[in-house]
C-alpha positions in Angstrom: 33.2 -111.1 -16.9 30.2 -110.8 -14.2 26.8 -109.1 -15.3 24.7 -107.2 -12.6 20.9 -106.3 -13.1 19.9 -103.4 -10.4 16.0 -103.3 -9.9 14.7 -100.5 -8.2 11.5 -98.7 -6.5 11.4 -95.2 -5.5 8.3 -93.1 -4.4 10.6 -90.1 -4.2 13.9 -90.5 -6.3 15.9 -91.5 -3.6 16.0 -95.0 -4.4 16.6 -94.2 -7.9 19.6 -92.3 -6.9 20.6 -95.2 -4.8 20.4 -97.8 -7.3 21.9 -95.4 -9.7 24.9 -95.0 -7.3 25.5 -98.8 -7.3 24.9 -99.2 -10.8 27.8 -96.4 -11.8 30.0 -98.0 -9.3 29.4 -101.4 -10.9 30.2 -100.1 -14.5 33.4 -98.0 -13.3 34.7 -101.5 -12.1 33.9 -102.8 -15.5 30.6 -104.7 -14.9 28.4 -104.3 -17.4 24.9 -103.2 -15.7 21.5 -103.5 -16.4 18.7 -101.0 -14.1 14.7 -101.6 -14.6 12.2 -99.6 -12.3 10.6 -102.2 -10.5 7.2 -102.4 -12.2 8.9 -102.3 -15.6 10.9 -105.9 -14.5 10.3 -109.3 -14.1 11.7 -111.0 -11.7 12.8 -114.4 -13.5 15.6 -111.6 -15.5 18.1 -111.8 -12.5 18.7 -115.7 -14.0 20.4 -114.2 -16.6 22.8 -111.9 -14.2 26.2 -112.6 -12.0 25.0 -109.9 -9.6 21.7 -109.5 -8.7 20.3 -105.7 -6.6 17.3 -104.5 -5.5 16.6 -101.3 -4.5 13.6 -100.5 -2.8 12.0 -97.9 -0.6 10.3 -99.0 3.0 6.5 -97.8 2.9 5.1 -97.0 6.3 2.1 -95.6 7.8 2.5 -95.4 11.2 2.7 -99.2 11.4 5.2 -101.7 10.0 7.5 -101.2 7.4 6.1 -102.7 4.0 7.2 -103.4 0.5 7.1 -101.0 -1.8 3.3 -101.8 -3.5 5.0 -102.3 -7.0 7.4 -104.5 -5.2 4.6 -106.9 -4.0 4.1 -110.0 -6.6 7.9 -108.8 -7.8 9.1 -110.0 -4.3 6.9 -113.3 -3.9 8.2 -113.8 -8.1 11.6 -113.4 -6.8 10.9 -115.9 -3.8 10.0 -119.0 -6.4 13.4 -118.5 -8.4 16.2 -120.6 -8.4 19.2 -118.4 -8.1 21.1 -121.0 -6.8 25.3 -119.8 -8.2 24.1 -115.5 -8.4 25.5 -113.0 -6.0 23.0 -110.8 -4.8 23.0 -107.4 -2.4 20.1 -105.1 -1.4 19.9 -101.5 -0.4 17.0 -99.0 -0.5 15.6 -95.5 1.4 13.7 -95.6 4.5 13.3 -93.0 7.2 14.8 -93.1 10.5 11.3 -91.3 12.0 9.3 -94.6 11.9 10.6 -97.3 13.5 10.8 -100.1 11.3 13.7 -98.0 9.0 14.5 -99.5 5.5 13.1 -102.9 6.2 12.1 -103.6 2.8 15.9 -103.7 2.0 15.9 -107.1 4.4 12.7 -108.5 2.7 14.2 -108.3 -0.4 17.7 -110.3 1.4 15.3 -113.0 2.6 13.3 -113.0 -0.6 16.8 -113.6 -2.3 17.8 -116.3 0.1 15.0 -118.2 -0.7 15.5 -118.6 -3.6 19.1 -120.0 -3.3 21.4 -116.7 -3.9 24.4 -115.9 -2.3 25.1 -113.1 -0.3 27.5 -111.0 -1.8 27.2 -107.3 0.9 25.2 -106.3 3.9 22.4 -104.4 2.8 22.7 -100.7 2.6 20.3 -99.0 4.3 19.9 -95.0 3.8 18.0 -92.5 5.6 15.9 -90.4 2.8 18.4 -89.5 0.1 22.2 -90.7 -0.5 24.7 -88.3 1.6 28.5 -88.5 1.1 29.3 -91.1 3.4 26.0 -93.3 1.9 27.7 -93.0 -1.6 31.3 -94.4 -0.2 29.0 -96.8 1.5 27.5 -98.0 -1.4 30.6 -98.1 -3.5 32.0 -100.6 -1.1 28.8 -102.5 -1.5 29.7 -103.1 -5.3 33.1 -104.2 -4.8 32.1 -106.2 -2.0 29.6 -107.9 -4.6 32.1 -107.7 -7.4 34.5 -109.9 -5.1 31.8 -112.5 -4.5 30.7 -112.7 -7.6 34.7 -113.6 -8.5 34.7 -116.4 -6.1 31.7 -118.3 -7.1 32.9 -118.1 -10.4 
């Protein structure tokens, strides 16, 4: 049976709701799930997952869209792995105001495929906090990772 470890970073409880979303989803398909706040997690703990999900706002001030600063030496951590055989899917909070919206969820897709994961979803990208059709969104997200984690096993 496939594991999933969420990791998330919220500023405002949005992301938490997010990643708290995915994680119920997971667990009502009978995948056993693990969630960590970001600065609470280490990075080298998604070796020991099927499914591996960040959460993460976007921080902006007027000019690009950053990483959460929690999220910093988690990201380049998660960047050296070898997750070579794990599924892994991103989704986080950003606001559609500035113009780089929720691009901390794509970091975190390239920080995953450089270290050697698989992409299991699109990444789910939500303005502010989860609305109804964010939460069907997001529930498509985990079977969509559920069935790729099926096939690489």
């Amino acid at each position: 049976m496939a594991t999933a470890k969420i990791v998330y970073a919220s500023m405002t409880g949005n992301t938490q709701e997010i990643a708290e979303i995915v994680q119920e989803a997971l667990e009502d398909r009978g995948v056993p799930t693990e969630l960590t706040e970001m600065s609470q997690a280490v990075a080298a703990d998604f070796a020991d997952a099927d499914i591996c999900v960040v959460a993460a706002y976007t921080y902006s001030d007027g000019g690009p869209g950053l990483l959460p600063e929690e999220g910093e030496d988690f990201y380049d951590d998660l960047r050296a792995l070898d997750l070579s055989g794990k599924v892994f899917g991103t989704t986080g909070s950003g606001d559609r105001f500035y113009d780089d919206f929720a691009t901390a969820v794509d970091m975190f897709a390239d920080a995953f495929t450089a270290a050697g994961a698989t992409k299991g979803a699109e990444g789910v990208k939500v303005d502010l906090a989860a609305e109804a059709e964010d939460i069907d969104n997001l529930e498509i997200f985990a079977d969509q990772l559920i069935a790729a984690a099926a096939k690489l096993a």
